[in-house]
ZAMARGU-4260 file (C-alpha; in steps of 0.2 Angstrom, whole numbers, plus 5000, padded with zeros to 4 digits):
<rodrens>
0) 5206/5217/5083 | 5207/5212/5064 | 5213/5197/5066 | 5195/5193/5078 | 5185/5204/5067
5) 5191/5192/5052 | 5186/5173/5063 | 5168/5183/5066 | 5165/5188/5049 | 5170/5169/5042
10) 5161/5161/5058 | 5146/5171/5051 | 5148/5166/5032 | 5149/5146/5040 | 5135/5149/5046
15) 5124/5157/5033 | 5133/5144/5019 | 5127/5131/5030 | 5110/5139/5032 | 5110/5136/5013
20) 5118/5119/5010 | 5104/5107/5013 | 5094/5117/5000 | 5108/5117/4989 | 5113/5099/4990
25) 5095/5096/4986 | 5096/5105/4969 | 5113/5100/4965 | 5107/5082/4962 | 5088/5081/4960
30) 5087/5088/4942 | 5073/5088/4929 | 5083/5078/4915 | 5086/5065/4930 | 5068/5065/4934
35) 5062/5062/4918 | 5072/5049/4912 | 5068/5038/4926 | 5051/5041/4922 | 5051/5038/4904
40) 5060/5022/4906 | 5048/5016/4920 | 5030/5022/4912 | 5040/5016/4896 | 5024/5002/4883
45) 5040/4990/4883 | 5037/4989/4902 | 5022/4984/4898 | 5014/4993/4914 | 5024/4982/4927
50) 5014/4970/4933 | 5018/4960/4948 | 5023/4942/4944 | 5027/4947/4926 | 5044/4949/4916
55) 5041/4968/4915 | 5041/4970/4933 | 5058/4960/4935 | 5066/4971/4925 | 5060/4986/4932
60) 5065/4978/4951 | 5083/4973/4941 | 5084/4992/4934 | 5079/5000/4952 | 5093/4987/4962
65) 5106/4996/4947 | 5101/5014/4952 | 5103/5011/4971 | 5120/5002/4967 | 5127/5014/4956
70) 5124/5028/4969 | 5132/5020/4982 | 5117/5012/4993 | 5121/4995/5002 | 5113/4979/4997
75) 5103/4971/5011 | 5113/4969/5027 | 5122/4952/5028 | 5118/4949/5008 | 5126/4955/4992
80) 5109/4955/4983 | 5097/4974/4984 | 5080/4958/4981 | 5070/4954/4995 | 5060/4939/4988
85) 5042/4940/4991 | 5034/4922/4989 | 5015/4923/4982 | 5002/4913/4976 | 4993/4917/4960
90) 4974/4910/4959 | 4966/4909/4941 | 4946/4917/4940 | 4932/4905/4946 | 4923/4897/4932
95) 4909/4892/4941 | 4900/4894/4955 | 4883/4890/4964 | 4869/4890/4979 | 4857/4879/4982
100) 4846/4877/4998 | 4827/4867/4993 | 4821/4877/4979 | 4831/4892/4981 | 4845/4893/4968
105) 4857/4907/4963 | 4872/4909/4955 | 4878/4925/4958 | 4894/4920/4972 | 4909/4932/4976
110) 4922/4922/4985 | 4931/4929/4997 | 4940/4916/4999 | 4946/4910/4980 | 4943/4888/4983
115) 4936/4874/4974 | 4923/4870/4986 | 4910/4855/4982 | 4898/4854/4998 | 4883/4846/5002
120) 4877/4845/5022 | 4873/4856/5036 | 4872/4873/5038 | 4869/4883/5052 | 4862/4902/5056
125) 4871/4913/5064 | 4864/4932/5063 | 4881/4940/5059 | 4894/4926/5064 | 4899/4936/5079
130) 4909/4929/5094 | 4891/4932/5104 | 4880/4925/5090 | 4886/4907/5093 | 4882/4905/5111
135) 4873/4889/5114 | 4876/4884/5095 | 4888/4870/5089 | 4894/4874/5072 | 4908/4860/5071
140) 4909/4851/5053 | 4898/4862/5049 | 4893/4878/5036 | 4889/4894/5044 | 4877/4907/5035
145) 4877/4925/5043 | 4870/4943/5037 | 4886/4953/5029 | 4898/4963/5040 | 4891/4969/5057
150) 4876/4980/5063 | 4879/4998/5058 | 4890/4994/5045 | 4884/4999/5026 | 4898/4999/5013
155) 4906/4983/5005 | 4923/4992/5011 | 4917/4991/5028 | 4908/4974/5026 | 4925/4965/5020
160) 4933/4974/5033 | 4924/4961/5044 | 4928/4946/5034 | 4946/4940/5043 | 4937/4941/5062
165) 4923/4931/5056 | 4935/4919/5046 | 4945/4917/5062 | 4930/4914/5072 | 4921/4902/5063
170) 4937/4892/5060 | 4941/4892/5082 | 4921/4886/5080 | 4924/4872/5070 | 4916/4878/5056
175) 4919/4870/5040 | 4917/4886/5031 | 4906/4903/5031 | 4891/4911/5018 | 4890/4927/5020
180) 4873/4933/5013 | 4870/4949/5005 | 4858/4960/4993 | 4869/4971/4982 | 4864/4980/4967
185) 4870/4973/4950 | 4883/4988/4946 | 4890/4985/4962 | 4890/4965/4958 | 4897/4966/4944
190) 4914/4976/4949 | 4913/4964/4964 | 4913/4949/4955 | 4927/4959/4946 | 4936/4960/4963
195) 4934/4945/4970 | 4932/4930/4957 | 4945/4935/4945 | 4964/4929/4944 | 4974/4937/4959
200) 4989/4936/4970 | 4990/4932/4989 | 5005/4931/4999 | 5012/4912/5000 | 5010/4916/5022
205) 4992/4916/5018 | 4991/4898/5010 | 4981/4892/5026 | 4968/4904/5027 | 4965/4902/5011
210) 4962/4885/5010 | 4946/4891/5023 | 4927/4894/5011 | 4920/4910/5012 | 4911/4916/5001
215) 4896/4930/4999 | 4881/4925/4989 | 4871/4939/4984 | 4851/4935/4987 | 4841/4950/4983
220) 4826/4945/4988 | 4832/4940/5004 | 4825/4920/5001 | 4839/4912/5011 | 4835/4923/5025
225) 4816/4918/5024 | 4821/4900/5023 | 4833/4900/5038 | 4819/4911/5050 | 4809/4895/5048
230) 4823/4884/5053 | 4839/4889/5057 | 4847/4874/5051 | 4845/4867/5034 | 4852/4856/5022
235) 4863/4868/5007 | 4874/4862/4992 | 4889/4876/4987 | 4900/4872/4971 | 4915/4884/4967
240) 4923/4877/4953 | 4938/4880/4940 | 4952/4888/4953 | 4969/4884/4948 | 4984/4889/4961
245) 5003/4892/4957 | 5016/4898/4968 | 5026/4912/4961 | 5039/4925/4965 | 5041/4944/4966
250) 5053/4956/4973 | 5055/4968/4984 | 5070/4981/4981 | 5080/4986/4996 | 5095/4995/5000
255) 5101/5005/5016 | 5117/5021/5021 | 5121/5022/5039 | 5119/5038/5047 | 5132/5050/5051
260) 5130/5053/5070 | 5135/5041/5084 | 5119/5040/5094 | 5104/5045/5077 | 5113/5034/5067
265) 5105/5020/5076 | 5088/5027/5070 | 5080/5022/5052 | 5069/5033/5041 | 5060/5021/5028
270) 5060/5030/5011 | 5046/5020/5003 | 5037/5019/4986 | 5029/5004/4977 | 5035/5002/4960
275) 5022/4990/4952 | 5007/4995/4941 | 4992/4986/4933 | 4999/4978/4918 | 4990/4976/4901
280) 4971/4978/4901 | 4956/4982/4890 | 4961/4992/4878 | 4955/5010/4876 | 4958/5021/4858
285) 4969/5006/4854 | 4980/5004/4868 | 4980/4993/4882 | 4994/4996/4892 | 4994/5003/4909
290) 5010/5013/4910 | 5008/5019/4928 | 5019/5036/4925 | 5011/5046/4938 | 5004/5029/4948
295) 5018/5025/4954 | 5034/5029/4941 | 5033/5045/4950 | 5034/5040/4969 | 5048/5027/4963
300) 5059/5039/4957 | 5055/5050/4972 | 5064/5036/4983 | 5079/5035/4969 | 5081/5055/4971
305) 5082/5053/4989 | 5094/5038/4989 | 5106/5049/4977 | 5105/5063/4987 | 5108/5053/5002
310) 5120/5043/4999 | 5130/5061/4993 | 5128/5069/5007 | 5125/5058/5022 | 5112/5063/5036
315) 5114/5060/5053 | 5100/5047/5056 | 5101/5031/5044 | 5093/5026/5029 | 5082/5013/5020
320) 5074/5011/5005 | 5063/5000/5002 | 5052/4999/4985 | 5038/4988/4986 | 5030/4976/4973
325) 5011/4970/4973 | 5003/4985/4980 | 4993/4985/4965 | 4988/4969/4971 | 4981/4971/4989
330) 4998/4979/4997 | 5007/4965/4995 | 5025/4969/4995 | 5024/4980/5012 | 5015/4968/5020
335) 5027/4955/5016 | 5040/4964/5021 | 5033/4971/5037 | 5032/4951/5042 | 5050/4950/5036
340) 5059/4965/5040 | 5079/4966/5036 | 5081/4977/5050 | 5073/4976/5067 | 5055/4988/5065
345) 5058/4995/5081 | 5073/5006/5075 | 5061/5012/5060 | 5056/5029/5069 | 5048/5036/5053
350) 5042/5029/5036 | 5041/5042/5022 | 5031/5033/5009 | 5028/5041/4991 | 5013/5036/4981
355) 5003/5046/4968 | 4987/5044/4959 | 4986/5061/4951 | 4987/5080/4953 | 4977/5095/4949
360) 4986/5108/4956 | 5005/5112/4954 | 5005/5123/4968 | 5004/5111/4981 | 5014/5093/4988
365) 4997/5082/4996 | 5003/5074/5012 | 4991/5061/5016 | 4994/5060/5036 | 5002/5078/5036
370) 4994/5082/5053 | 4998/5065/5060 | 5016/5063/5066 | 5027/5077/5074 | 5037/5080/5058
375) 5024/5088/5050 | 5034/5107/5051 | 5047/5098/5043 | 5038/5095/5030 | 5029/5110/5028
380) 5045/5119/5030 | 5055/5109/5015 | 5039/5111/5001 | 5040/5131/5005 | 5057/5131/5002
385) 5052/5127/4985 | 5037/5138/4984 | 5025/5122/4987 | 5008/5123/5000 | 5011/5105/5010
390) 4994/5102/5012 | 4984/5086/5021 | 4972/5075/5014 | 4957/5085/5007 | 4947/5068/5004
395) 4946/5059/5019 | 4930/5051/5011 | 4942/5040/5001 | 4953/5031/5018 | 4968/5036/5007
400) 4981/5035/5022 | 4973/5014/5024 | 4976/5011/5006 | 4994/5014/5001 | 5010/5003/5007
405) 5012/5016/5024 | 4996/5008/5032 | 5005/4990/5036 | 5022/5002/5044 | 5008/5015/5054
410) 4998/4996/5061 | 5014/4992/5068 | 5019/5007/5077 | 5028/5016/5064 | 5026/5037/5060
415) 5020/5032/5042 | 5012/5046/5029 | 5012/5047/5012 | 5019/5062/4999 | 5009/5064/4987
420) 5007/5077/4971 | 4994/5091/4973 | 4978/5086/4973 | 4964/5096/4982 | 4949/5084/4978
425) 4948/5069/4970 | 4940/5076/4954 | 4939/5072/4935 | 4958/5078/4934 | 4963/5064/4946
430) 4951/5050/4939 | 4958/5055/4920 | 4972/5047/4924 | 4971/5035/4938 | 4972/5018/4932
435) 4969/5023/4915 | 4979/5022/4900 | 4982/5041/4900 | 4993/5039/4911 | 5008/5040/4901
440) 5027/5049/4906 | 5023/5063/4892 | 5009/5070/4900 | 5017/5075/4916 | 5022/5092/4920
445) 5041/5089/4924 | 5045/5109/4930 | 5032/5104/4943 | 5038/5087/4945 | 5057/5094/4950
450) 5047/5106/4963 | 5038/5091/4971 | 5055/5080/4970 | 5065/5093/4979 | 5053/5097/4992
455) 5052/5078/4996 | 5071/5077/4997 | 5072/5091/5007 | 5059/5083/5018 | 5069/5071/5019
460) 5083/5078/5024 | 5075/5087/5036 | 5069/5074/5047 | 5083/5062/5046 | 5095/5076/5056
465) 5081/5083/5067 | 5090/5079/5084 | 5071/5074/5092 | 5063/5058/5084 | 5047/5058/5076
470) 5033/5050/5083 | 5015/5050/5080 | 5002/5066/5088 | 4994/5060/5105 | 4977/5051/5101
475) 4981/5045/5084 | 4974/5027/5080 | 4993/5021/5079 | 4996/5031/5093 | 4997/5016/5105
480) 5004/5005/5093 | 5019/5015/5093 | 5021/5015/5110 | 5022/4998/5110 | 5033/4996/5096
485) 5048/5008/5105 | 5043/5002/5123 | 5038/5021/5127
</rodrens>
């Protein structure tokens, strides 16, 4: 009777230790002195604010490969090297740039499309250069001139949004390029201009369509629409001038532990952070450089906590790690590597990205997509057990969940939110520091920082040995994609 009294008792303390274990592993190895000397080395001014393409942002790709090294995480399968190479193509700013069409001249050009362009021929009307707007109208070796974006939309985000279908369009026309024409305020011009005709990166895959004119010239008083009601066809000259084009490589970091059951192991979770910033800018109080300690130095390390943690106490499903370069540059790095995959997507069943632009409240983990996927309990269930609120995106206004790395996994099929720290609106707090020079290692709060890292681990942790995969909520907009993705 003891001696069955005595297996009970210790069957129950198994139990109730292992009840505690995945908590306790989390704090064991995701400390605040970790934390912060990750960060302070990453948001460090002799980073330089890691900008893709630049020497800085090697280093920080050379000192992220070390970490995942030193804690035991595999180099990309069939390689000995953590670097996936992402080939791009860096364009310098337009010089100059002009419209002419009789009398009308302007100058005030937004290329889409950076290419030196010197034209002088036909051009063609075609309402908003969609597939129904050039029935019974031959465009070949021609230019086409449409209204911007499509009828109903209003913002620019929505208008270039538009741009690859009507570049594809007019190409399978025969068109030689397209002129967008639009009437936009000069604040709005000028940060466009900003956008669009400075120096920038493009992925190398997108050489040809690059080589394709587009361009938006802004008209506000709507005389190229006037001229072409009177004649839908009409003789135009466009000049772009003063692009120079180089190819140039960045890199991806990439490392993976295989999981410890038989069947889950053959199951991925992405853990996934970009790792780039903006560089060295204008300078603000005398300083000029960018140091990106909460945008993205933060989500970084978030991914290097995990990969410790991980690889010390294996979960059941397996593991990748993936830290991007050029999102700061238009996503570059995931698209790239969404194109490229080390590993076949289809056994990606979740993606667990991590990217931050600030916080303003230190009671809560922001979970852009919280509500999307099936793991969200998980989730919730991990930021409690560190007296966190795992909240979802209180400012849908700002199509957060479309504008970090996660967006290229989720259009593929992949479960794909993104941890974030607590933000409940995206307020002065948040705008202080985003993209500012502010945004410097010493003026983060580290006890909250070790809260928010643990919560993520545990997360993590959480849906990697959940014995049913997670998969997106029935009538999401990836929902279908997904299904597709695992043949479901």
């Amino acid at each position: 009777m003891q001696h069955k009294l005595i297996t009970a008792l210790l069957f129950i303390c198994t139990v109730l230790v292992y009840s505690q274990t995945e908590k306790e592993k989390v704090i064991e190895t995701v400390t605040k002195n970790k934390i912060e000397g990750h960060i302070y080395f990453l948001a460090s001014d002799e980073l330089k604010g890691r900008e893709t393409g630049t020497a800085e942002n090697r280093i920080a790709a050379q000192y992220l490969a070390n970490m995942l090294r030193s804690y035991g995480v595999k180099p990309i399968p069939n390689t000995n090297s953590y670097f996936q190479n992402v080939l791009l193509e860096k364009t310098s700013a337009v010089q100059r740039t002009s419209f002419e069409l009789g009398d009308i001249k302007l100058t005030e050009i937004f290329t889409v499309n950076k290419k030196n362009t010197s034209y002088a021929g036909d051009a063609i009307f075609v309402n908003y250069g969609l597939e129904e707007d050039y029935k019974g109208i031959d465009v070949t070796g021609k230019y086409v001139v449409c209204y911007i974006g499509a009828p109903g939309t209003t913002s620019l985000q929505a208008h270039f949004r538009q741009t690859q279908q009507k570049m594809e369009l007019a190409k399978s026309k025969g068109a030689l390029g397209v002129i967008e024409v639009c009437s936009i305020d000069q604040g709005s011009a000028s940060q466009l201009k900003h956008y669009l005709n400075d120096a920038s990166l493009t992925l190398a895959d997108e050489k040809e369509a690059n080589s394709f004119t587009y361009v938006w010239v802004n008209d506000p008083k709507e005389s190229i629409n006037a001229a072409f009601k009177k004649d839908k066809e009409q003789q135009i000259k466009l000049s772009i001038d003063g692009v120079n084009k180089r190819s140039i490589t960045s890199r991806n970091v990439v490392g993976y532990l295989e999981g410890t059951d038989p069947k889950l192991k053959d199951e991925y979770i992405i853990y996934s952070a970009h790792y780039d910033h903006v560089g060295v800018g204008k300078p603000v109080a005398n300083d000029s450089i960018y140091n990106g300690a909460r945008d993205n130095a933060v989500g970084t390390v978030t991914v290097l906590a995990a990969a410790e943690n991980i690889a010390k106490y294996p979960t059941k499903r397996s593991s990748l790690f993936i830290l991007f370069t050029g999102e700061e540059k238009g996503l570059l790095g995931s698209k790239w590597y969404v194109e490229h995959p080390v590993l076949p997507l289809n056994q990606m069943v979740y993606c667990f990205n991590s990217d931050n632009g600030g916080y303003n409240d230190t009671t809560k983990a922001t979970i852009i997509g919280l509500g999307r996927t099936s793991a969200k309990d998980d989730i919730i269930a991990a930021a409690k057990a560190f007296d966190l609120e795992a909240i979802d995106d209180p400012a849908p206004e700002q199509g957060l969940f479309d504008r970090s790395d996660n967006v290229h996994f989720a259009a593929k099929g992949v479960p794909a939110p993104t941890y974030s720290m607590g933000f409940t609106a995206f307020d002065a707090e948040i705008t202080k520091y985003y993209h500012q020079v502010t945004d410097n290692p010493d003026s983060v709060d580290y006890d909250y920082l070790q809260k928010f890292f643990r919560s993520y681990v545990l997360a993590c942790r959480k849906i990697a040995d959940n014995p049913k995969t997670p998969f997106w909520i029935a009538g999401d907009k990836y929902y279908e994609a997904g299904q597709k993705l695992y043949n479901k």
